[in-house]
PDB file of N, CA, C and O in Angstrom, chain B, residues numbered from 101:
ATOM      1  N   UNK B 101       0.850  -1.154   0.000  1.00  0.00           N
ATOM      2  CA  UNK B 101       0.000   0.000   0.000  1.00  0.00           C
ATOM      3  C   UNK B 101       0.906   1.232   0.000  1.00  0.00           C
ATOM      4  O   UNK B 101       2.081   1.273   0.366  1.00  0.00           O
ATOM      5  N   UNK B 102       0.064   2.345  -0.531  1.00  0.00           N
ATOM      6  CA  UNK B 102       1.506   3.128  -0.838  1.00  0.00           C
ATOM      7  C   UNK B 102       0.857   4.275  -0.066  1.00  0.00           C
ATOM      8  O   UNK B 102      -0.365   4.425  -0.076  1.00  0.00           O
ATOM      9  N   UNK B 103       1.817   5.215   0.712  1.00  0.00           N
ATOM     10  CA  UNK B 103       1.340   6.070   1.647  1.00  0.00           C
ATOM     11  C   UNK B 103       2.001   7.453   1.820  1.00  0.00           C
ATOM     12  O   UNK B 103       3.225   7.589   1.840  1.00  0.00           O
ATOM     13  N   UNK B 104       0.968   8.656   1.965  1.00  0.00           N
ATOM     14  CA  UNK B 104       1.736  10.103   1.931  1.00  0.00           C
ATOM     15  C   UNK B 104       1.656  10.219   3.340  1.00  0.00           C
ATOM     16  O   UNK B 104       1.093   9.526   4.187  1.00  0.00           O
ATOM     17  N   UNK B 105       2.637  11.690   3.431  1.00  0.00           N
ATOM     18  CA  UNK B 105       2.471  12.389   4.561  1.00  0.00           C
ATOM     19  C   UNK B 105       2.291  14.101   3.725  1.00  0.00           C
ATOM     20  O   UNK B 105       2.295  14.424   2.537  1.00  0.00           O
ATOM     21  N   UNK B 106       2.128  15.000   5.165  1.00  0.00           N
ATOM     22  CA  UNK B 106       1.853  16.263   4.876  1.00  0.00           C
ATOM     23  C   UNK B 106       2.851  16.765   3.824  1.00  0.00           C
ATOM     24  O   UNK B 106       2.600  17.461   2.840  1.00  0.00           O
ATOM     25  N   UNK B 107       4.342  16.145   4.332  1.00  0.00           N
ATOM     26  CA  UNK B 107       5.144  17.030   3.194  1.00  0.00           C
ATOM     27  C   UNK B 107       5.867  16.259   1.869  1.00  0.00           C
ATOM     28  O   UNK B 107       7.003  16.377   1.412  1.00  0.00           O
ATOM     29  N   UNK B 108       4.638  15.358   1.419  1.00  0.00           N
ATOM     30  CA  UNK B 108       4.332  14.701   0.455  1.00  0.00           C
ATOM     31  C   UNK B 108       5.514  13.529   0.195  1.00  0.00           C
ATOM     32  O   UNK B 108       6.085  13.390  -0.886  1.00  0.00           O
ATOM     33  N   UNK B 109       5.688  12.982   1.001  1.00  0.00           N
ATOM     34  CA  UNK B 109       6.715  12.007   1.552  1.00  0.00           C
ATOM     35  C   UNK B 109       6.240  10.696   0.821  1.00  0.00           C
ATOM     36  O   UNK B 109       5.013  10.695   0.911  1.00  0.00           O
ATOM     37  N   UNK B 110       6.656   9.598   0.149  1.00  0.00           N
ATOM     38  CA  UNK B 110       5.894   8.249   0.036  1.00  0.00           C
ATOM     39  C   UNK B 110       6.374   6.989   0.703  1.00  0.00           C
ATOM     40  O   UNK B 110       7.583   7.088   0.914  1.00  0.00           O
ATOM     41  N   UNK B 111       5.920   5.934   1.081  1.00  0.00           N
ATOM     42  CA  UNK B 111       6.399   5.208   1.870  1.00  0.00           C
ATOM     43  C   UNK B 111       5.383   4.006   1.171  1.00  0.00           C
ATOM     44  O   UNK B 111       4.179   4.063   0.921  1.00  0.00           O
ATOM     45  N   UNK B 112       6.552   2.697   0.924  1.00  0.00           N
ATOM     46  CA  UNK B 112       5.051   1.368   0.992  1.00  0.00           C
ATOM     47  C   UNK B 112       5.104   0.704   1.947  1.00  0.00           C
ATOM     48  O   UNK B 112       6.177   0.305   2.399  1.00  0.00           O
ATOM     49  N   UNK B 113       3.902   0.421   2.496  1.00  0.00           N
ATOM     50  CA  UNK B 113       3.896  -0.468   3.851  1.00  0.00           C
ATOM     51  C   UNK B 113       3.183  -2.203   3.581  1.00  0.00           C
ATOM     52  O   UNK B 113       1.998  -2.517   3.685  1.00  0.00           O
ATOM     53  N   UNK B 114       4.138  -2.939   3.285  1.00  0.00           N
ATOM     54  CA  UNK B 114       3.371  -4.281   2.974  1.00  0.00           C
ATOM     55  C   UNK B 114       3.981  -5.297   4.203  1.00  0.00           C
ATOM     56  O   UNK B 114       4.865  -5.350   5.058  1.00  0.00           O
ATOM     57  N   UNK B 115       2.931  -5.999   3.685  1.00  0.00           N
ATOM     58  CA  UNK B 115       3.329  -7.670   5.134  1.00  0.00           C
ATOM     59  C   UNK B 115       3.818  -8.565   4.052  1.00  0.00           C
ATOM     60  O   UNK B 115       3.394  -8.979   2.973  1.00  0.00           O
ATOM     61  N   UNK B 116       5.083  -8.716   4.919  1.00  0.00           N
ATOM     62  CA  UNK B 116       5.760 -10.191   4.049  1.00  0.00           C
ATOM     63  C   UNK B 116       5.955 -11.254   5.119  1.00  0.00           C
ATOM     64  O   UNK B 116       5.898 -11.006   6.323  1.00  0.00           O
ATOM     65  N   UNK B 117       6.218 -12.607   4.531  1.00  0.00           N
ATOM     66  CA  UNK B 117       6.918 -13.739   5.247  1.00  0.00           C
ATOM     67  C   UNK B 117       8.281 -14.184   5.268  1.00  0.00           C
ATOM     68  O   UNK B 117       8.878 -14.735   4.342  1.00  0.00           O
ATOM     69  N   UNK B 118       8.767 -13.867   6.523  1.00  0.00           N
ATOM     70  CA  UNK B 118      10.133 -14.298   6.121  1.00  0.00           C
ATOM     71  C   UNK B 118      10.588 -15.158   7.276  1.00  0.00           C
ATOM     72  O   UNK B 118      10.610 -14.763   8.442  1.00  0.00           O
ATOM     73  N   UNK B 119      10.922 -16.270   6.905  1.00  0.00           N
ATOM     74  CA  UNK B 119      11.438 -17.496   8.037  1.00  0.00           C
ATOM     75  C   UNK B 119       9.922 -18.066   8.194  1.00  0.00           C
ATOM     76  O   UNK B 119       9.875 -18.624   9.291  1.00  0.00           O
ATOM     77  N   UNK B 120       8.913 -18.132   7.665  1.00  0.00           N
ATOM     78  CA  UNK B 120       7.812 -18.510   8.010  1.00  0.00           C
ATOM     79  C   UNK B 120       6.902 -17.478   9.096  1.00  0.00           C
ATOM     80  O   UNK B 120       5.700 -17.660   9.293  1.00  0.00           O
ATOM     81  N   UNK B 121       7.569 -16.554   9.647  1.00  0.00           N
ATOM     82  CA  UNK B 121       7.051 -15.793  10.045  1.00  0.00           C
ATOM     83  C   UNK B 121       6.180 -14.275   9.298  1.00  0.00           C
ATOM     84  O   UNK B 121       6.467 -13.858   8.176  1.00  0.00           O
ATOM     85  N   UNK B 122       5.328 -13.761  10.018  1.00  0.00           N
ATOM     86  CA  UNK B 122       4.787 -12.260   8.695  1.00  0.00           C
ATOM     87  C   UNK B 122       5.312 -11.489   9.834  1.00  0.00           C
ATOM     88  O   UNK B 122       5.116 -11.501  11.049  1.00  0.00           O
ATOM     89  N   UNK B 123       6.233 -10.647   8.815  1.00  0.00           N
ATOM     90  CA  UNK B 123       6.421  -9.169   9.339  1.00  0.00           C
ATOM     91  C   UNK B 123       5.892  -7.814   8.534  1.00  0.00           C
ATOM     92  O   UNK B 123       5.233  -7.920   7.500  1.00  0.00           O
ATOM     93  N   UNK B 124       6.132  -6.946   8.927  1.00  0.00           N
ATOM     94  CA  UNK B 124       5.641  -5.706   7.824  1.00  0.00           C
ATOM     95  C   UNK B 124       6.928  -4.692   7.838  1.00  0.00           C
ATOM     96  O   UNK B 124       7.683  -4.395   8.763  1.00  0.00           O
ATOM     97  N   UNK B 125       6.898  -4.248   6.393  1.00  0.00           N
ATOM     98  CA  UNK B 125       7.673  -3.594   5.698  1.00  0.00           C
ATOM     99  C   UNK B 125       7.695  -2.155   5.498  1.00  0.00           C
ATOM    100  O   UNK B 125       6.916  -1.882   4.585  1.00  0.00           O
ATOM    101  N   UNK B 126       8.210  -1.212   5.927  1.00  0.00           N
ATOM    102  CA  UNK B 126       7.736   0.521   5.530  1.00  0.00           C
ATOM    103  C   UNK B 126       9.161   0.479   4.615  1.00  0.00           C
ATOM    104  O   UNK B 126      10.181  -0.165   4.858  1.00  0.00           O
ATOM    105  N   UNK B 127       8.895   1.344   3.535  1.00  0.00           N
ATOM    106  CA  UNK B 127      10.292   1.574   2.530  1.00  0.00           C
ATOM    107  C   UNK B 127       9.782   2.663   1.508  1.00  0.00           C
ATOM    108  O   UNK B 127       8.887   2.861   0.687  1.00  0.00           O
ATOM    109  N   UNK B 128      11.247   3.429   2.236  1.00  0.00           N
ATOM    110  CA  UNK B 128      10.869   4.655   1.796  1.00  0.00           C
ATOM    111  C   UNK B 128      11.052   4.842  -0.017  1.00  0.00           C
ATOM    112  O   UNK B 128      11.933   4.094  -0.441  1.00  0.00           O
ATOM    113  N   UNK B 129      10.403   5.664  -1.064  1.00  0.00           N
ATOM    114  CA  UNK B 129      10.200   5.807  -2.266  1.00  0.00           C
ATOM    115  C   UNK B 129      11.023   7.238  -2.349  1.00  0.00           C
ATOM    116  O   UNK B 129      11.330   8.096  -1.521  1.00  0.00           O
ATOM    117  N   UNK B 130      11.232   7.053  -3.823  1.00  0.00           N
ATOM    118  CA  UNK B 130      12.404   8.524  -4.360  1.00  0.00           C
ATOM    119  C   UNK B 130      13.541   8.479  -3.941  1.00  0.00           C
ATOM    120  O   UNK B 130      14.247   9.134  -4.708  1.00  0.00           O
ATOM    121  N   UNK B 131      14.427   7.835  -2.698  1.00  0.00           N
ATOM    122  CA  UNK B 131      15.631   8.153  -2.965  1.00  0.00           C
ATOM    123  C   UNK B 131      15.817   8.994  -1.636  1.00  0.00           C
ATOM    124  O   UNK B 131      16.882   9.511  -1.299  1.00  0.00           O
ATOM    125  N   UNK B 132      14.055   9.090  -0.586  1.00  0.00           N
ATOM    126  CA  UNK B 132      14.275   9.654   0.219  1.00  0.00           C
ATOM    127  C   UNK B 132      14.543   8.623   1.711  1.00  0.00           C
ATOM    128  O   UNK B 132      13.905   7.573   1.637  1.00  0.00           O
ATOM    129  N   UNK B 133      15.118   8.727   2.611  1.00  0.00           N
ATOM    130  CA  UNK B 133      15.128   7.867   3.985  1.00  0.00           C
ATOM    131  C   UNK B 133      13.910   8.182   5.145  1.00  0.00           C
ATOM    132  O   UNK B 133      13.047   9.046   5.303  1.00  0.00           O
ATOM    133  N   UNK B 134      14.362   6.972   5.847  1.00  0.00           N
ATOM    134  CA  UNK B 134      13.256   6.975   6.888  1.00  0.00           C
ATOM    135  C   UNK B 134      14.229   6.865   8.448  1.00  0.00           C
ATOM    136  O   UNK B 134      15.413   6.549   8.561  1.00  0.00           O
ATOM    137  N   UNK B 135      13.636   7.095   9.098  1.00  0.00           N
ATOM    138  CA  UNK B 135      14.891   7.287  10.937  1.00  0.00           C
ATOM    139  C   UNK B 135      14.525   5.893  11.155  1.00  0.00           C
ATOM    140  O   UNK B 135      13.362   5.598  10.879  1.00  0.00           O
ATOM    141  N   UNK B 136      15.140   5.162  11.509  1.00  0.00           N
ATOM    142  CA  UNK B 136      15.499   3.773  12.244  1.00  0.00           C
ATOM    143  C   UNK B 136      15.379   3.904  13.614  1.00  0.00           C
ATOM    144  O   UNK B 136      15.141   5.032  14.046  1.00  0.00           O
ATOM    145  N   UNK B 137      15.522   2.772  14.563  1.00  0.00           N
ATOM    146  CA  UNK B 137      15.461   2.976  15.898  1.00  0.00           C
ATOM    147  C   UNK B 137      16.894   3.433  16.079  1.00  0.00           C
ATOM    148  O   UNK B 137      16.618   4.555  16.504  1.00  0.00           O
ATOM    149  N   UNK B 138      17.551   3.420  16.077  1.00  0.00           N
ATOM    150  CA  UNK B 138      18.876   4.101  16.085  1.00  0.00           C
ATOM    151  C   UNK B 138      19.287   5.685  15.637  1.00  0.00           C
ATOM    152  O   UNK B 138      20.394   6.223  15.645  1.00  0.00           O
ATOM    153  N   UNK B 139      18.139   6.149  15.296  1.00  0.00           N
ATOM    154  CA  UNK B 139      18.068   7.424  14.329  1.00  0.00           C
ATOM    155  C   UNK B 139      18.896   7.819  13.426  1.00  0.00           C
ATOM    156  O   UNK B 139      19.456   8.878  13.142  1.00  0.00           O
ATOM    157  N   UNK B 140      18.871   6.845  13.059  1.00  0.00           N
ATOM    158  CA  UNK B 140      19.796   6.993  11.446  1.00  0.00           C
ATOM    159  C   UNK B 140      19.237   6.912  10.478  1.00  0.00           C
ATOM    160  O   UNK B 140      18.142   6.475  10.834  1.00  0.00           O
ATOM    161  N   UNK B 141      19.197   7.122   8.664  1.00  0.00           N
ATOM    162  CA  UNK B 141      18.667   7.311   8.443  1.00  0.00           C
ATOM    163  C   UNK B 141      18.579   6.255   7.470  1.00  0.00           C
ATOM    164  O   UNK B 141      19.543   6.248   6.705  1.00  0.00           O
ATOM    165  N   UNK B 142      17.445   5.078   7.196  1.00  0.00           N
ATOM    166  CA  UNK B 142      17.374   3.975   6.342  1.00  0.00           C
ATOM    167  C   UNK B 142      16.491   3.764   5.027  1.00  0.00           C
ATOM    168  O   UNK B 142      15.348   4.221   4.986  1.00  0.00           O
ATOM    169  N   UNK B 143      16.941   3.194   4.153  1.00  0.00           N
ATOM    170  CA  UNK B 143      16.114   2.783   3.079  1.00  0.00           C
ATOM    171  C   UNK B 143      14.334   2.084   3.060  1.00  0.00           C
ATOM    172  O   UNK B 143      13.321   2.287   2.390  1.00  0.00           O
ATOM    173  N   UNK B 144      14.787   1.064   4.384  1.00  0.00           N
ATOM    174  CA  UNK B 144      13.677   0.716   4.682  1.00  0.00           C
ATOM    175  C   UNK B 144      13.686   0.010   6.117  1.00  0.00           C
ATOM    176  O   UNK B 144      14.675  -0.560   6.578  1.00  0.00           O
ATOM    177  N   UNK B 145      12.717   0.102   6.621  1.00  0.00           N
ATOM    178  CA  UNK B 145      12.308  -0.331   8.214  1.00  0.00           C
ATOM    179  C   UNK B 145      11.169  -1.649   8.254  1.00  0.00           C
ATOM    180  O   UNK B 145      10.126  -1.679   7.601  1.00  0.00           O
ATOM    181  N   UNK B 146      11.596  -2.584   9.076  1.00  0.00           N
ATOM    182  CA  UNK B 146      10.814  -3.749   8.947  1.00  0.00           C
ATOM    183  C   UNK B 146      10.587  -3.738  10.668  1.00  0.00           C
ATOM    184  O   UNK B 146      11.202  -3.412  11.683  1.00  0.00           O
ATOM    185  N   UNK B 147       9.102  -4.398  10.207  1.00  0.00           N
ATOM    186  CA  UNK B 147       8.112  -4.132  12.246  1.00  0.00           C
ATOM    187  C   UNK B 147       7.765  -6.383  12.539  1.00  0.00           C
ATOM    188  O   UNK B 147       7.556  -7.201  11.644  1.00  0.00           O
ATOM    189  N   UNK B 148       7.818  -6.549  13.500  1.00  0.00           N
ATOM    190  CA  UNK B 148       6.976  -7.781  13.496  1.00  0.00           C
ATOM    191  C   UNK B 148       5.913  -7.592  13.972  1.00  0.00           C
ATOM    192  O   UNK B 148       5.085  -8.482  13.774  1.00  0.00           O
ATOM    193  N   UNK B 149       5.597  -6.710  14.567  1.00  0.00           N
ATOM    194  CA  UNK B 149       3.617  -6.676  15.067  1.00  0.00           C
ATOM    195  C   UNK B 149       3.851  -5.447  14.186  1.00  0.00           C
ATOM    196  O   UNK B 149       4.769  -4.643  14.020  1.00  0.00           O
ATOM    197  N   UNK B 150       2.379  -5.687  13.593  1.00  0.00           N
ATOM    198  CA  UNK B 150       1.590  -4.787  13.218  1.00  0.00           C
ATOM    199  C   UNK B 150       0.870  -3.786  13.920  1.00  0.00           C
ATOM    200  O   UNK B 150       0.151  -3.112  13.182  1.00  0.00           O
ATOM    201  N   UNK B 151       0.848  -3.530  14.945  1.00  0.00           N
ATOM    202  CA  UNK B 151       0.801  -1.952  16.165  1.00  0.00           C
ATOM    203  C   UNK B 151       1.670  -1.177  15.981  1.00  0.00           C
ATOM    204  O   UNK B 151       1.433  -0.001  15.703  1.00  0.00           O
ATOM    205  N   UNK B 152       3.452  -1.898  16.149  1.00  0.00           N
ATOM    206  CA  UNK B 152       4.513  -1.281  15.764  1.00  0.00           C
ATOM    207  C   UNK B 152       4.190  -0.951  14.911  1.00  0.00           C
ATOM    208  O   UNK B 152       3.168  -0.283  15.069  1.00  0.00           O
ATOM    209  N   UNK B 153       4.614  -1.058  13.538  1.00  0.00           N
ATOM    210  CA  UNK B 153       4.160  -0.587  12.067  1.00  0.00           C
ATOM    211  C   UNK B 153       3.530   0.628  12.013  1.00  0.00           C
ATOM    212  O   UNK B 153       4.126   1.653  11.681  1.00  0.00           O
ATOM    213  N   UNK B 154       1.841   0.577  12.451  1.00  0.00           N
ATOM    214  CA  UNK B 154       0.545   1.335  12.551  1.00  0.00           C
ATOM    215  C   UNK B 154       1.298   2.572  13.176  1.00  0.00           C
ATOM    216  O   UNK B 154       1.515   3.547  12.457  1.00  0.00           O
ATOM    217  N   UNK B 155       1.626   2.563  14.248  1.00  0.00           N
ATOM    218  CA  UNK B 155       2.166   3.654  15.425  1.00  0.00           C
ATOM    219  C   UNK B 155       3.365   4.682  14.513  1.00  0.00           C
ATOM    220  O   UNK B 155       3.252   5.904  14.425  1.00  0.00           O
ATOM    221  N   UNK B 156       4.564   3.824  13.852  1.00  0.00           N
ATOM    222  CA  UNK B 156       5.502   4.200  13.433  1.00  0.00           C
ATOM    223  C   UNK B 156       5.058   5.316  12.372  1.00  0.00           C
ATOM    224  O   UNK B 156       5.479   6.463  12.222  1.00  0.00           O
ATOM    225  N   UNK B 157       4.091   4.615  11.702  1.00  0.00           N
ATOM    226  CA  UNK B 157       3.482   5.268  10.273  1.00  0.00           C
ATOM    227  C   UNK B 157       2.464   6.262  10.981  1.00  0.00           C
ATOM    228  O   UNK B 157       2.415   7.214  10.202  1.00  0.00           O
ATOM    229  N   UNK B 158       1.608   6.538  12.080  1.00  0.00           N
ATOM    230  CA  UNK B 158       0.717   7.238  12.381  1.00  0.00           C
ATOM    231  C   UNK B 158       1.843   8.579  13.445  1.00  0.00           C
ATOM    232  O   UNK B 158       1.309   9.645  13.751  1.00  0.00           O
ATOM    233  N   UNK B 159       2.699   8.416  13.691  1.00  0.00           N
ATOM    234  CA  UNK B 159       3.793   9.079  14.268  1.00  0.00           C
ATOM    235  C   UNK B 159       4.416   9.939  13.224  1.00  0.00           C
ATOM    236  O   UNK B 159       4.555  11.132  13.493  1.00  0.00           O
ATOM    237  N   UNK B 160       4.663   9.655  12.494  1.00  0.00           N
ATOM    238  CA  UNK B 160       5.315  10.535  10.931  1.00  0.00           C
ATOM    239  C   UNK B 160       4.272  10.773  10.197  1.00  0.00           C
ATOM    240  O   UNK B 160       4.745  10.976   9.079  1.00  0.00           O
ATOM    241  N   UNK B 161       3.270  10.862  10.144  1.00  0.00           N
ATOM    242  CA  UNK B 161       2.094  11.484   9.243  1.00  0.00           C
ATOM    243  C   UNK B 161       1.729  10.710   8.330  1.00  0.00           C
ATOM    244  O   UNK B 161       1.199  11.268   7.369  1.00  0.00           O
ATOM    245  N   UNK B 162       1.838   9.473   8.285  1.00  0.00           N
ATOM    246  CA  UNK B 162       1.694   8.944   6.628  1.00  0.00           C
ATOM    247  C   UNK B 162       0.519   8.031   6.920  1.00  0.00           C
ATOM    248  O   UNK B 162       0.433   7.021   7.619  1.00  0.00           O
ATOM    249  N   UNK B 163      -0.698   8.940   5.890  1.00  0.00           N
ATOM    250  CA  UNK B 163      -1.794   7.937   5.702  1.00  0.00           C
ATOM    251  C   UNK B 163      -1.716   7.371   4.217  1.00  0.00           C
ATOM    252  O   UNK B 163      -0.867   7.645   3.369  1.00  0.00           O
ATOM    253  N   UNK B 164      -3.068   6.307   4.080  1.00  0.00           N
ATOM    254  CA  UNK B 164      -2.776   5.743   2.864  1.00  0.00           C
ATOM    255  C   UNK B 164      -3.917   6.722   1.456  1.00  0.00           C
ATOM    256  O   UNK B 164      -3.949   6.515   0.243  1.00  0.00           O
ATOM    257  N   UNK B 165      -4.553   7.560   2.134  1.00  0.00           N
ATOM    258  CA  UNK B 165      -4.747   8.661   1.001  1.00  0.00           C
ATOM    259  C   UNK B 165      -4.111   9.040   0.117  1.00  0.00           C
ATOM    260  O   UNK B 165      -3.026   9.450   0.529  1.00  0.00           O
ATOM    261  N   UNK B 166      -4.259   9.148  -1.263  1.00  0.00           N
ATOM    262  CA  UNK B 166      -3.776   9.577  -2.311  1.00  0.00           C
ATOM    263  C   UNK B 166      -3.744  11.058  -2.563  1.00  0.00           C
ATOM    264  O   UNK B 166      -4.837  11.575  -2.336  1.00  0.00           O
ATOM    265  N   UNK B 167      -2.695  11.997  -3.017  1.00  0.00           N
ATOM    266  CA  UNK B 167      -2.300  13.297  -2.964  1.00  0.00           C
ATOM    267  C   UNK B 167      -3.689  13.834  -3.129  1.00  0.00           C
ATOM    268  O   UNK B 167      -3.883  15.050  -3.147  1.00  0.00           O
TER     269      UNK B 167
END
């Protein structure tokens, strides 16, 4: 699913399986980064609960509304 924020930021947030387990995926689009738990700045950020995820993405502004 692909997702803005106010200052027109894009991000996709999908659930994958990996090891047999589902985690979810935020990754940032254009070339721009996203802050890590470390606050650095990454390509893409992976959650195993989906609260994490929700929170992370509702914390930085990004809904799944289209511009």
């Amino acid at each position: 699913m692909k997702m803005f924020n106010a200052a027109g930021q894009a991000v996709y947030f999908n659930q994958i399986s990996k090891n047999g387990k589902i985690q979810y995926v935020v990754k940032a689009l254009s070339g721009q980064h996203i802050k890590g738990r470390d606050g650095q700045r990454h390509a893409s950020r992976s959650f195993t609960e989906l609260h994490q995820a929700e929170a992370f993405l509702a914390r930085n502004g990004y809904k799944s509304s289209s511009r």
